[in-house]
Each structure stands twice: as structure tokens, then as C-alpha cells.
PAGU-812147 format. One line per 4 residues: number of its first residue (from 0); their letters; for each residue x, y, z of C-alpha. Coordinates in Angstrom, 2 decimals, padded with zeros to 5 digits. Example, Ala and Ser with C-alpha at 12.3 -4.5 7.8 and 13.67 -1.06 7.14 Angstrom:
0) as) 012.30,-004.50,007.80 | 013.67,-001.06,007.14 .
END
This chain:
0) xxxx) -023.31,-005.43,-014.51 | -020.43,-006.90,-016.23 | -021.27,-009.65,-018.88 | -019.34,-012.60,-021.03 .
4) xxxx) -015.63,-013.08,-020.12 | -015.43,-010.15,-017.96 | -018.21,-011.75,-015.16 | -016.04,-014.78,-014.70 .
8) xxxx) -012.86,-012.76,-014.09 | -014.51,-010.69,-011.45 | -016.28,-013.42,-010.01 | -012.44,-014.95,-009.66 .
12) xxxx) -011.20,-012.11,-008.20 | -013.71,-011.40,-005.73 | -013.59,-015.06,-004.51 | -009.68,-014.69,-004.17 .
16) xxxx) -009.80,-011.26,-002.40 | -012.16,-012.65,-000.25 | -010.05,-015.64,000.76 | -006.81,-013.03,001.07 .
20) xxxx) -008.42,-010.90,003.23 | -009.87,-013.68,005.85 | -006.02,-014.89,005.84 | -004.86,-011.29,006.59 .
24) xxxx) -007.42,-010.89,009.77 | -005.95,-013.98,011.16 | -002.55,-013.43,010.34 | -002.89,-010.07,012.18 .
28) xxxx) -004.03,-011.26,015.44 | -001.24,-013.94,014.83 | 001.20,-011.34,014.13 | -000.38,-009.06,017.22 .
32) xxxx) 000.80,-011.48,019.99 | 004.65,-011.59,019.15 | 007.00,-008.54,019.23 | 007.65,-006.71,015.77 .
36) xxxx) 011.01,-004.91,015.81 | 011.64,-003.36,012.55 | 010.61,-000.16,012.10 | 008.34,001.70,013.87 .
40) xxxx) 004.57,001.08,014.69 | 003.15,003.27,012.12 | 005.32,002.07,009.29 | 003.69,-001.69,010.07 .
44) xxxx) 000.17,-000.01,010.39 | 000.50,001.49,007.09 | 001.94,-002.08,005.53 | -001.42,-003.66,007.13 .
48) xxxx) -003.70,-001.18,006.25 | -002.17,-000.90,002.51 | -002.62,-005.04,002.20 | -006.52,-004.57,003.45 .
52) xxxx) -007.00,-001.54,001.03 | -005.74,-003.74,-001.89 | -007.83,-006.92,-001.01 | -011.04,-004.33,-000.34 .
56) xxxx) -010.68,-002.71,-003.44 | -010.78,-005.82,-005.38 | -013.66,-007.18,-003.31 | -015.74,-003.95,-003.48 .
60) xxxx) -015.52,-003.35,-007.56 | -015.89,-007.14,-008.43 | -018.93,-007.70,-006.26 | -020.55,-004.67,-007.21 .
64) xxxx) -019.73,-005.37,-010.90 | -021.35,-008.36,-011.03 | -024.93,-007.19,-009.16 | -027.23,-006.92,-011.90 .
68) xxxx) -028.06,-003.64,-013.55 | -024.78,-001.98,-011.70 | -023.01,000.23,-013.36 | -019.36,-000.71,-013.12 .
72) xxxx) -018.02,002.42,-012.89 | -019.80,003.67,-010.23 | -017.95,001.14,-007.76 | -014.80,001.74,-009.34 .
76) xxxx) -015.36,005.41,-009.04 | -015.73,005.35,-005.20 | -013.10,003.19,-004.30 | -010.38,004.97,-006.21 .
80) xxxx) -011.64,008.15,-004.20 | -010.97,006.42,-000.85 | -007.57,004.78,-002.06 | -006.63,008.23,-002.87 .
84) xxxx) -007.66,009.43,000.54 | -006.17,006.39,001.90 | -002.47,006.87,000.26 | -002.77,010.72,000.93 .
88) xxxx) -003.04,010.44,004.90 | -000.44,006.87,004.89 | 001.99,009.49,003.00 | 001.61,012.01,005.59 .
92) xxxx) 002.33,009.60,008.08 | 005.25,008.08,006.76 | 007.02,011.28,006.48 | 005.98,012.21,010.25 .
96) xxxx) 007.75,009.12,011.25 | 011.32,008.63,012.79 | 011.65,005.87,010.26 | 015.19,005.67,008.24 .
100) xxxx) 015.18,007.01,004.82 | 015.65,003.69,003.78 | 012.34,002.76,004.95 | 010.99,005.89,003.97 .
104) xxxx) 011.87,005.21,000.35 | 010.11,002.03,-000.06 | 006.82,002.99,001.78 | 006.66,005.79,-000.74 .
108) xxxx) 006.93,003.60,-003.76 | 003.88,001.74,-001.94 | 002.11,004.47,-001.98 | 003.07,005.60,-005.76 .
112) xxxx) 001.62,002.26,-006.80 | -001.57,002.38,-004.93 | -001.99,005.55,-006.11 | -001.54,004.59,-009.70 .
116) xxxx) -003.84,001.67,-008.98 | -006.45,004.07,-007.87 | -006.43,006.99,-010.50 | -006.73,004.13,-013.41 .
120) xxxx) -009.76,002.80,-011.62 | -010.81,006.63,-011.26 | -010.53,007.52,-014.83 | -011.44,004.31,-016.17 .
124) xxxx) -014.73,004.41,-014.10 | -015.52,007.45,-015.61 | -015.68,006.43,-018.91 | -017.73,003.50,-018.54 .
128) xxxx) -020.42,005.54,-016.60 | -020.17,008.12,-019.88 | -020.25,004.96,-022.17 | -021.31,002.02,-020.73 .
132) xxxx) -020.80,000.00,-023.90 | -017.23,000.48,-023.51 | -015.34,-003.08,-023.14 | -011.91,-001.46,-023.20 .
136) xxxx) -012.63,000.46,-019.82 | -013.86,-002.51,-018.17 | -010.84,-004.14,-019.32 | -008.23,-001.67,-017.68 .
140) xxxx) -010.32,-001.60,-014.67 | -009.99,-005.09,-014.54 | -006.23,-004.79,-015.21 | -006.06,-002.66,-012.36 .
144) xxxx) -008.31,-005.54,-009.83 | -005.39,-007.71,-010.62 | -002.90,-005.59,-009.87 | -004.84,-004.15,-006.10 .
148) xxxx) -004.62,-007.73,-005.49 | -000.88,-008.73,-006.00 | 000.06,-005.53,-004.20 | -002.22,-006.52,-001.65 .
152) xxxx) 000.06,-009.39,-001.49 | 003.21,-008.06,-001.56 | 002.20,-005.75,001.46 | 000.76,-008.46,003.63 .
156) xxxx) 004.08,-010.39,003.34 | 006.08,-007.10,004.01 | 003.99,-007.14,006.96 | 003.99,-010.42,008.41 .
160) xxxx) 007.43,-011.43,007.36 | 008.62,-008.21,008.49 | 011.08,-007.97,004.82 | 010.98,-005.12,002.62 .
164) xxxx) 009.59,-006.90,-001.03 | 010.77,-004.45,-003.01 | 012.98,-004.97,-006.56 | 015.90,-003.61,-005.29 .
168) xxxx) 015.89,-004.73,-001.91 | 015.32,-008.11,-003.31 | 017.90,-007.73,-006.07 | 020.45,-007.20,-002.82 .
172) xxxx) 019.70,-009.26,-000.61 | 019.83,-011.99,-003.19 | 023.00,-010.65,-004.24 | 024.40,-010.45,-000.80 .
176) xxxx) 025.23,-006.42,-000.52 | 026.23,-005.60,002.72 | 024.03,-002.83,004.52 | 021.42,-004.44,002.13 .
180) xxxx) 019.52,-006.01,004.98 | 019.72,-008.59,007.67 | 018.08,-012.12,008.17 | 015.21,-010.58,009.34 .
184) xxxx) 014.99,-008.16,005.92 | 015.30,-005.62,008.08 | 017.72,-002.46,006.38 | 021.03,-001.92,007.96 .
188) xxxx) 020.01,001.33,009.20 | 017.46,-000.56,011.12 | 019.34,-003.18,013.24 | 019.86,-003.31,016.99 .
192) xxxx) 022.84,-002.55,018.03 | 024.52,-003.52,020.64 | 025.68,-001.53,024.31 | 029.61,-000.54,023.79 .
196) xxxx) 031.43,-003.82,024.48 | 028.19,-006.07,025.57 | 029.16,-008.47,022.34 | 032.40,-008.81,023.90 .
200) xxxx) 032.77,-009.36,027.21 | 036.46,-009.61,027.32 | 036.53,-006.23,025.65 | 034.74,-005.10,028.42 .
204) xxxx) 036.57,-006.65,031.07 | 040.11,-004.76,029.40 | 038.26,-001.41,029.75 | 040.45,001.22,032.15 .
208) xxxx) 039.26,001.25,035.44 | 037.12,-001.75,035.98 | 037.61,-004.17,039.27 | 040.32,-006.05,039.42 .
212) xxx) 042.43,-004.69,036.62 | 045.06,-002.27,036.90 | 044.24,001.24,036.26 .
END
């Protein structure tokens, strides 16, 4: 069981992962009802499932941290095994998708951070089971808590917003680049296009051979 400092800031985080991930369940069945069109299916089921992993893993190690006589590292140990599991089978996935490469790109930095996320826990929950008096341990693995939960975030926006929240793709849309992404965030390689000449009907209408107009 984590003592001093360290109980209140799990205690924290489990409360807020908690709250996060009772917002994400309804903001899924929200979400569920109306049509999605940017990318396909499994690239959103990965962005939901990566948001839920993030918010679980913080849940999981700060509750059992703080049951008494727990071993901290024992939690942490467990999750990072299943986040690794998690990110290997999302990574095969996304590269059995039809997604662009665009979107391919930025689901595999997901996955590079969640995999970071999950070896620190890993290694850091190894150490405290070998020495249990070791604060500094307890301290990255708290690091790491923070960070499950503000990539949690970041995913569950990506999700329900449907906009990539990546540096770059923020850095560009901000800055206006075109084939950055539309209104909807949404890459350029991903936007409907339209049927040859339905934006313009008069287009249409001048094509060779069409009723009423000379041939």
C-alpha cells in the first residue's frame, strides 16, 4: 500500500479515472447513434478502446495501490502486461486496415505511447516488488498514472470529435496547410468526394451527349 504524499495522488487519480471513464460509456452510446465518417470502423474501435485502456490502467494501479498491505507493483505489473497485449493486437489491426497512411501514422504513434506508458509501469513494478522501500519507483509509476490518463484523454476526444490530436496535425490545422485536414479534422486523404460533376450541375448539364444539348 502506498503511504504519505503518494496515497493522496493515487487516491486523485483513481477518483478522476473513474469520473473519465463513466463520461466515455456515455459518450459512446451518444456517439453510437449518429453516423461516424472518418476513417474506417476499426480505426474508431481502436481510438475507443485505447481511451478505456488509459482510464483502466489508472483506475486498476491506483485502487489497488491504496488497499492495504498491496504491493504496488504487483498491480502495476499486470496491467502493463495487458497494455502490451492490448497495443500489440490494436497494431496488428491498424496495419490490416484500408486506412490512409495518414491515419496509419498517427494510430501508430498512439500505440508507441501506450506502449511506453506500459513498459515504465512494467519495469518500474518490478523494482518495487524487489524493493518495496523504493519511493523513486513509486514515483515513476505514478508519473506514468498521469500520463495513461491524459492519453486517455486525448484518445477519447480523437474519438468523439472525430479530429486527429496529434502535434503536427494540430500545428497544421492551426496553421491552415492545405491537405492538412478539413472542418471535421478529418485528413485530406480522407474526405468525400464528390460524383464527376455532381458539385456542379451546370458542368454536368455541358457534358457531350446529354438531352437537349447538341451533340
Amino acid at each position: 500500500m502506498v503511504t504519505g504524499d503518494y496515497r493522496e495522488l493515487f487516491a486523485t487519480a483513481a477518483a478522476a479515472a473513474g469520473a473519465l471513464t463513466g463520461l466515455l460509456f456515455v459518450a459512446m452510446s451518444v456517439t453510437s447513434q449518429r453516423v461516424l465518417v472518418s476513417g474506417p470502423p476499426v480505426i474508431r474501435q481502436i481510438r475507443a478502446s485505447a481511451a478505456l485502456l488509459a482510464f483502466t490502467n489508472t483506475l486498476a494501479i491506483s485502487l489497488f495501490g491504496l488497499v492495504p498491505g498491496t504491493n504496488i507493483g504487483y498491480p502495476a505489473i499486470v496491467v502493463a502486461v495487458i497494455g502490451i497485449m492490448f497495443t500489440a493486437a490494436a497494431m496488428r489491426s491498424i496495419l490490416a486496415s484500408h486506412a490512409s497512411p495518414a491515419v496509419i501514422r498517427n494510430q501508430i504513434e498512439l500505440i508507441v505511447i501506450l506502449v511506453l506508458v506500459c513498459v515504465t509501469e512494467l519495469v518500474a513494478g518490478v523494482i518495487v516488488l524487489a524493493n518495496p522501500a523504493s519511493t523513486s519507483s513509486v514515483q515513476i509509476i505514478g508519473y506514468a498514472v498521469v500520463t495513461s490518463t491524459l492519453v486517455g484523454i486525448g484518445r477519447a476526444w480523437e474519438f468523439i470529435g472525430e479530429r486527429e490530436t496529434g502535434i503536427l496535425a494540430s500545428l497544421g490545422i492551426l496553421a491552415g496547410r492545405p491537405g492538412t485536414a478539413d472542418d471535421a479534422g478529418r485528413p485530406a486523404t480522407e474526405r468525400p468526394t464528390d460524383p464527376a460533376g455532381a458539385g456542379n450541375p451546370a458542368e454536368a448539364n455541358d457534358q457531350p451527349g446529354q438531352p437537349g444539348q447538341p451533340g
